[in-house]
N, C-alpha and C positions, 0 to 999 in steps of 0.2 A: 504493500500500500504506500503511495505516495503523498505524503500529507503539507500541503500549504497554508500557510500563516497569510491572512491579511489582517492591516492593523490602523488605526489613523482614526484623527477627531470624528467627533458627532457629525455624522452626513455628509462624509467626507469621498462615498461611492465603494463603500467597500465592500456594499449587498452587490452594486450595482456589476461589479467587475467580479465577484465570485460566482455569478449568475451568468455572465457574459463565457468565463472562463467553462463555467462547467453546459452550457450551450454547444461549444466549438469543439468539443474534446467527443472523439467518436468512441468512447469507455466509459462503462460507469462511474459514477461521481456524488458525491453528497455535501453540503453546505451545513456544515453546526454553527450557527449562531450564537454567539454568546451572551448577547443579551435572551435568550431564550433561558438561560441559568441564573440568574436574578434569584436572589434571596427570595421564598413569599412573603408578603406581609399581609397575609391576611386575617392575621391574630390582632392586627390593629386598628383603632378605629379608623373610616376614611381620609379624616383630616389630620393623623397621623399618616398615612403614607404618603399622602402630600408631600411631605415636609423631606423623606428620605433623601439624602443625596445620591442619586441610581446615577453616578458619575463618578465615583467613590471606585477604585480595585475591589475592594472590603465588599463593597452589596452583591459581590457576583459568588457562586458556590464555584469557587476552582476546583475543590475536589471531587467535584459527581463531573464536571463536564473531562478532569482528568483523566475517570475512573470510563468514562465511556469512552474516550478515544483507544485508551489501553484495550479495550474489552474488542473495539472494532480491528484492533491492531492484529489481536488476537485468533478474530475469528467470529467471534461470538455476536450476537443482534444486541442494540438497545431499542429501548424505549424513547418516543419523538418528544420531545422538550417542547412545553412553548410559553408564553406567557401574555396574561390580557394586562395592556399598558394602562388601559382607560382606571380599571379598577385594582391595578398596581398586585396584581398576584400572578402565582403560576396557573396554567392552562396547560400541564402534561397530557399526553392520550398512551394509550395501550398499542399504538401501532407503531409496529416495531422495523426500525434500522437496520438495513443488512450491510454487513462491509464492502466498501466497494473498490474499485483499484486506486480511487482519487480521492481526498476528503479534503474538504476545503474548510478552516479556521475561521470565523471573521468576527471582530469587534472593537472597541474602543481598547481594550486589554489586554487581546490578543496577547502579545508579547511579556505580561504581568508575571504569569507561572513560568519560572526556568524550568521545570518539570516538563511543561507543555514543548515549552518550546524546541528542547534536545529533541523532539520527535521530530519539528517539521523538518522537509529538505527545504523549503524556501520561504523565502519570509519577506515578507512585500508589507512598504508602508504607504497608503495614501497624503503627499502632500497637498495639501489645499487650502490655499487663505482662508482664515477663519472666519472672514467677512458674507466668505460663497456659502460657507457650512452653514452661518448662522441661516441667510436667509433659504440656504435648503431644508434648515430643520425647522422651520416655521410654517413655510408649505407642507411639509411633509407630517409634523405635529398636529397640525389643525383637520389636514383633510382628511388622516389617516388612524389618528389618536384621541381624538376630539377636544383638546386643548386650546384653549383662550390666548390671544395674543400676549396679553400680559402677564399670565402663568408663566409662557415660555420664555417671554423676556427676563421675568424674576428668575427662574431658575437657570438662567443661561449667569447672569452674573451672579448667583448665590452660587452657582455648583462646575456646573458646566466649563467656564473657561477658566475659574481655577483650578481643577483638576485637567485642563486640557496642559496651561502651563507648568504643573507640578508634576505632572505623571508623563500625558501622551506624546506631547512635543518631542519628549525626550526617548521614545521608543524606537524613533527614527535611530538610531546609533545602534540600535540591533538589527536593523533590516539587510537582508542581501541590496538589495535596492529600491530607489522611491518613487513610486509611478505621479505623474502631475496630471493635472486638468480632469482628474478624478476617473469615477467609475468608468465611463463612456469614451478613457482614452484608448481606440481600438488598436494602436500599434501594442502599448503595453498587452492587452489580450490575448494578442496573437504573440509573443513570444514566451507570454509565461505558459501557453499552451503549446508551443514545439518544443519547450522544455519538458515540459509533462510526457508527450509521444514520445521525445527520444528518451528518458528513463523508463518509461515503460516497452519502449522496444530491446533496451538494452536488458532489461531484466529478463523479457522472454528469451533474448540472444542466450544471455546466460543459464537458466533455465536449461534451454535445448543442450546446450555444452553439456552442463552437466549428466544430465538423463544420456547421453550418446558416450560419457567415459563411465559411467556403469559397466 
């Protein structure tokens, strides 16, 4: 299995391009989300989870979404993560993940767990003014999350770009390299996906090798 990282601020394209990437790839593939691993808070009242910072390393479970990459690494199915934004808890279901030859990482954190990371081969971070992000995550909170403009503005400066400055900014210094102009840049696409083919040809090359010095 060959497993890619992608990583970079809030709406910064990094569904967009894991989506694009596992689109063009003629092999199975699977996208784990990692905001789908969010803490639940549904033991709190509403306007307590308001108030969480889900921008935070801390609010994510690293170790379930650990435990299931290892599991897919393995062989073995998970269960499909998901989580409802509006009413700030999880939304798992029973249908279940099978391993596939590609699995693709993607979130603000990606990079957070050294655990995680020693697995990926490649690790890709979204550059992008945080100017573009905001006004992506404003569209994309409103028509998609049902959030109020000034929720998102409050929590953009109570959580969001301080944590983008403390934490994310600086996850670029782990990347193999940094794709620009976000999700929809179709040249980065296309070569993180001939990257993909040719490890995945190489491995069946090898494969065959072996089975033929039997």
């Amino acid at each position: 299995m060959i497993i890619i990282g992608i990583c970079g601020g809030t709406s910064s394209g990094k569904s967009t391009l894991a989506r694009t990437i596992k689109e063009e790839l003629s092999c199975s593939c699977v996208i784990l989300g990692q905001d789908c691993y969010y803490f639940d808070q549904k033991a709190k009242p509403m306007e307590e989870r308001a108030k969480v910072n889900y921008d935070s390393p801390e609010i994510f479970d690293h170790d379930e979404l650990y435990m299931d990459v290892l599991a897919l690494k393995a062989g073995r199915p998970i269960t499909k993560k998901g989580y409802d934004f509006p009413n700030h808890c999880r939304a798992d279901s029973d249908e279940l993940i099978y391993p596939p030859e590609v699995l693709i990482i993607e979130g603000i954190h990606a990079f957070y767990d050294v655990r995680l990371m020693s697995h990926m081969d490649l690790k890709i971070y979204m550059r992008v003014d945080t100017d573009i992000c905001l006004l992506r995550r404003i569209d994309r909170d409103m028509k998609k999350r049902g959030r109020t403009l000034e929720s998102i503005a409050a929590q953009y400066k109570a959580t969001v770009k301080p944590m983008y400055d403390e934490y994310i900014s600086k996850y670029i210094d782990k990347a193999d390299f940094a794709v620009m102009r976000g999700g929809k840049n179709t040249m980065a696409a296309e070569a993180v996906t001939a990257y993909i083919e040719k490890k995945l040809l190489q491995a069946k090359e090898k494969k065959a090798q072996e089975t033929e010095n039997k």
